[in-house]
N, C-alpha and C positions, 0 to 999 in steps of 0.2 A: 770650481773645476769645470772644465771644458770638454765635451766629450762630442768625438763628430766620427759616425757611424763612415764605415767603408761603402757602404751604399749609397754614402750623402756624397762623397769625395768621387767612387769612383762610377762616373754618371755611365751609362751604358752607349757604344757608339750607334744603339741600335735607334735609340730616339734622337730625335729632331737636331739637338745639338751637335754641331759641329767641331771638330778639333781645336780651334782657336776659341770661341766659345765656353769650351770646356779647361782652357787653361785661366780663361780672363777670371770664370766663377772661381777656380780653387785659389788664384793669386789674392783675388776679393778676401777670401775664408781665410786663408793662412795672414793676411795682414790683420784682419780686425782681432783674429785668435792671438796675435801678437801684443796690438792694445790693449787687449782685456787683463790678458794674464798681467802685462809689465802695469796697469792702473791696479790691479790688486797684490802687488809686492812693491810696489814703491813707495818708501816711507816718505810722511808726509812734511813738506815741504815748510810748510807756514804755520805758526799758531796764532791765535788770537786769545786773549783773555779780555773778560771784564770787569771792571771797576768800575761800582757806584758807592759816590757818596752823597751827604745831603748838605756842602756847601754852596756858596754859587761862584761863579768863575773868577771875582775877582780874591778873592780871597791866599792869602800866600802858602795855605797849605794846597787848594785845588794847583795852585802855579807849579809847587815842587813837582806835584805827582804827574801834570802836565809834561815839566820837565822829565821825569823819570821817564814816561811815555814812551817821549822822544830819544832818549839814552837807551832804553830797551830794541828801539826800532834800529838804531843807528849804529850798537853791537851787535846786536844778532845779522845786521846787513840785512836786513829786512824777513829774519826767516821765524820773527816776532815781531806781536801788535798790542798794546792792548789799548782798550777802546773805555773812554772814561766817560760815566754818565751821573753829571754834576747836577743837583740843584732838588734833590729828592723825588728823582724818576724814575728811582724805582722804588723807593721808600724811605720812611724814616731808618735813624741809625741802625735799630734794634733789630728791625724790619731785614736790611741787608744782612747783618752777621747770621742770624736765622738762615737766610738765604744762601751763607756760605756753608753752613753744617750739612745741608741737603744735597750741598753741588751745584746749585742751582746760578751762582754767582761764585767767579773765581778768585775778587777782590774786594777791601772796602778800607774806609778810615773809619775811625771810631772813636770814642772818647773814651779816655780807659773809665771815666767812670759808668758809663752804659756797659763795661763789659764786666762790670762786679755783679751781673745778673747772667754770667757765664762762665766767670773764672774768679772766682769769692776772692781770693789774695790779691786783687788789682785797687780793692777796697784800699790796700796800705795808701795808693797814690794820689788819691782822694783826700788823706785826712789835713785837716789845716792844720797849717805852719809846719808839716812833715819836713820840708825843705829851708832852710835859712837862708836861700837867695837863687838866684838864676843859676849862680856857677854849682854850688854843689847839688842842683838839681840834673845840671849838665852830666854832674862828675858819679852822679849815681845810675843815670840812664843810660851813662856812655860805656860802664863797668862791668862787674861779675853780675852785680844784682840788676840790672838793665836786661843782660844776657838768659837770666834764670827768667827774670820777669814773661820775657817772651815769648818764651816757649812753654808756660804753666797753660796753657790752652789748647795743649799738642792733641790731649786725649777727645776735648769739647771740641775735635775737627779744625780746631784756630791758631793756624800758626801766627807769630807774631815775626814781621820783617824789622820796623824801626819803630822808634817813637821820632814824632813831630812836635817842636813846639809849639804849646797851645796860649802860653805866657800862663799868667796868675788874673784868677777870677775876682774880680771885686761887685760890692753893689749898686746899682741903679737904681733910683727913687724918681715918682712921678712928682710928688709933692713937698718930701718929708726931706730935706736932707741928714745922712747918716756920720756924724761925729765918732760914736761911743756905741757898742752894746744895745745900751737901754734906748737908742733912737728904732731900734727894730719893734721895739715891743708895740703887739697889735698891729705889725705890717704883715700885709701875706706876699712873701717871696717867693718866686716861681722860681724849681729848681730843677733838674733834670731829674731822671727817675730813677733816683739812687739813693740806698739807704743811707749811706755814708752822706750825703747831701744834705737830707732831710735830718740825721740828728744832730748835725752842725749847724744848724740857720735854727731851729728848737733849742740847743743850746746857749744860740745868741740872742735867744728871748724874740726872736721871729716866727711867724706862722710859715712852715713849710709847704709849697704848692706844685705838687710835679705837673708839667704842664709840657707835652713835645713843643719843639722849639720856632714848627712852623703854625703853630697857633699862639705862639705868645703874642706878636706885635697886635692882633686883634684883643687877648684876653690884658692886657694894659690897658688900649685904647677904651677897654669898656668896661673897665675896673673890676675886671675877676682878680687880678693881684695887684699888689702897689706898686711892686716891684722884681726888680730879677739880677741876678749876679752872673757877670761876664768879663770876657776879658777885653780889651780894647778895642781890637780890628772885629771880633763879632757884634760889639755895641754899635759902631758904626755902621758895620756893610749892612745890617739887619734893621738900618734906617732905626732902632727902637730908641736914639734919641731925639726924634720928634716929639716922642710920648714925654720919655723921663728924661727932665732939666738938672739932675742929682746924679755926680758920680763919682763913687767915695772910694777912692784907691788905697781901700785896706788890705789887698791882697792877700783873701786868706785859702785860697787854694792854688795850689799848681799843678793843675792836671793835664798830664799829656793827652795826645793825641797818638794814635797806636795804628799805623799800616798792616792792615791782615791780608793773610791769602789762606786761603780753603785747604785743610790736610788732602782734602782728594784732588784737590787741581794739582799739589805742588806733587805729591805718590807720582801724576804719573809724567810729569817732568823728566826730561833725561837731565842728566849730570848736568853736561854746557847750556839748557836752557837756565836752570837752578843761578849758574853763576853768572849769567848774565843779568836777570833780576837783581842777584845780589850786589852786582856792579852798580847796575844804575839808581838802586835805593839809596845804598850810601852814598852815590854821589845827591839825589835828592835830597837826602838829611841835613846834608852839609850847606845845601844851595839854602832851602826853608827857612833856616836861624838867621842866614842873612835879610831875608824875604821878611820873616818874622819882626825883626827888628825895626824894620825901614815903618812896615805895617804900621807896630804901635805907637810911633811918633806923626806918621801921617793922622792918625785915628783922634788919636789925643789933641790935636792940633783942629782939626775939622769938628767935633763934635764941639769941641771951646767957642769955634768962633760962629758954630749952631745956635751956641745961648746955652751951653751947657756948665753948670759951675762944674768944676772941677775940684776934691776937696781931698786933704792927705791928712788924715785922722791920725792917733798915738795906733802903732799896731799891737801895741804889745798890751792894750787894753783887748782887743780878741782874741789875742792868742791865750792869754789867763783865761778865759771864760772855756777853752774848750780842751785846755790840758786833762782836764777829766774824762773826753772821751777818747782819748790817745792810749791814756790808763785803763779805759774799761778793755782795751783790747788783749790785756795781760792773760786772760784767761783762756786764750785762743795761742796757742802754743806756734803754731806757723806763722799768722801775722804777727805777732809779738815778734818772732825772730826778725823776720823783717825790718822791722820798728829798729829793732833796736842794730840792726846791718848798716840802715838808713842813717841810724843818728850815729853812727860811728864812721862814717867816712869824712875824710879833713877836707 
């Protein structure tokens, strides 16, 4: 509030000032009185949001969100931005979501398995062989239970926008190629830091080893583990077949990837920013699978002609070894419903 005394306006003709003078000062006063008040009632014009994650830019999920970027900037007519900082600059995964609960960042990607240390039922997307192929892994993310999945974060500040395909996780050996099960025993496999991770690769008679994922290509290199389980386009872009010449496409997870935004950035969203987001995510989801696709035949093709064997084991020798920890979930009344939501869609 702007308050200008009658003494300050009406200047006396006794001093020095002259009539003209005295018009030019109050024309001065009442225009800048003008600026001020119309900069503090005018809503604001532009937003910016941020997005960090910890891939690096050629990767096809940084490309979607790229694209989304652009689809954001390009509905709104420029009266949104958001500004993506790729490549772990501002932290590891766990690092950012953290950073989303406080405010402090308005976006991230994430692995849903990092985020079973923030929303326990994301645990179900992790379990191996949960899914029996790409499509009805499609046909559960694209569904009721995709939809439910998303929003269990709502209260931990994490909303969930999409899931990105992350493909199916297999192993990488430095030395030992992986056939069967019993080829893990006394290998120590780097796995991300997930519990759901760790009693799968212990159930495959492997030593579990969570290791962040920007210190594994050195902990291979210098034998802290034998090996590590990934999916195609990250065993490549992450160079880590340099190291391991073994990669065994037993495909026993399919874990997505999960686009979050901050319950407190999205609260103060108006409505049409909301659906503008929501525009250009879906249209990134849709772009990604293509992206996705292209990705794991590039990957698989370059890593081969690296000196990589390539090997496609019986699966259904891993999937018997860990039907038992699918069972121990029986006891847990939520994720069980889940399980059993998951294994009943056609």
């Amino acid at each position: 509030m702007y308050v200008i005394t009658m003494q300050a306006i009406t200047l006396s003709f006794k001093t020095s000032y002259s009539r003209t003078m005295f018009r030019n000062h109050l024309i001065i006063i009442l225009i800048t009185i003008s600026l001020l008040t119309t900069g503090c009632n005018h809503e604001k014009k532009h937003r910016t949001l941020k997005l960090a994650h910890g891939l690096n830019t050629e990767h096809p999920v940084h490309k979607a969100m790229s694209f989304m970027a652009k689809r954001v900037s390009e509905i709104s007519e420029g009266k949104m931005e958001i500004k993506i900082y790729p490549g772990g600059q501002l932290g590891p995964e766990r690092t950012c979501v953290e950073l989303l609960q406080i405010g402090s960042l308005d976006m991230t990607k994430v692995s849903a398995a990092v985020m079973e240390g923030f929303v326990p039922t994301y645990r179900v997307l992790g379990l191996p062989y949960i899914f029996r192929g790409k499509e009805h892994a499609y046909k559960v993310l694209d569904g009721e239970i995709g939809k439910d999945m998303l929003l269990e974060g709502t209260n931990s500040w994490l909303k969930g926008l999409c899931f990105y395909d992350a493909g199916s996780r297999s192993f990488y050996t430095k030395e030992k190629a992986i056939y069967s099960p019993d080829d893990l025993k006394g290998l120590k496999i780097r796995v991300m830091k997930s519990n759901t991770a760790v009693q799968m690769v212990r159930a495959l008679g492997g030593s579990p080893t969570p290791i962040s994922w920007g210190e594994l290509y050195t902990a291979l290199q210098g034998g802290v583990v034998d090996g590590a389980e990934n999916n195609p386009p990250s065993f490549y872009l992450s160079h880590h077949y340099e190291v391991c010449k073994y990669y065994s496409l037993n495909e026993h997870t399919t874990v997505p990837d999960i686009l979050l935004i901050s319950t407190r950035t999205w609260n103060k969203l108006t409505g049409k920013e909301r659906e503008w987001i929501k525009q250009a995510v879906k249209e990134s989801a849709v772009l990604q699978r293509k992206l996705w696709e292209e990705s794991e035949k590039e990957a698989l093709k370059a890593v081969s002609e690296a000196g990589v064997k390539i090997i496609y084991p019986d699966k259904k020798l891993f999937a018997g070894k860990v039907e038992k920890l699918i069972d121990s979930y029986q006891s847990n009344e939520e994720l069980y419903s889940y399980i059993q939501r998951i294994r009943s869609v056609d």
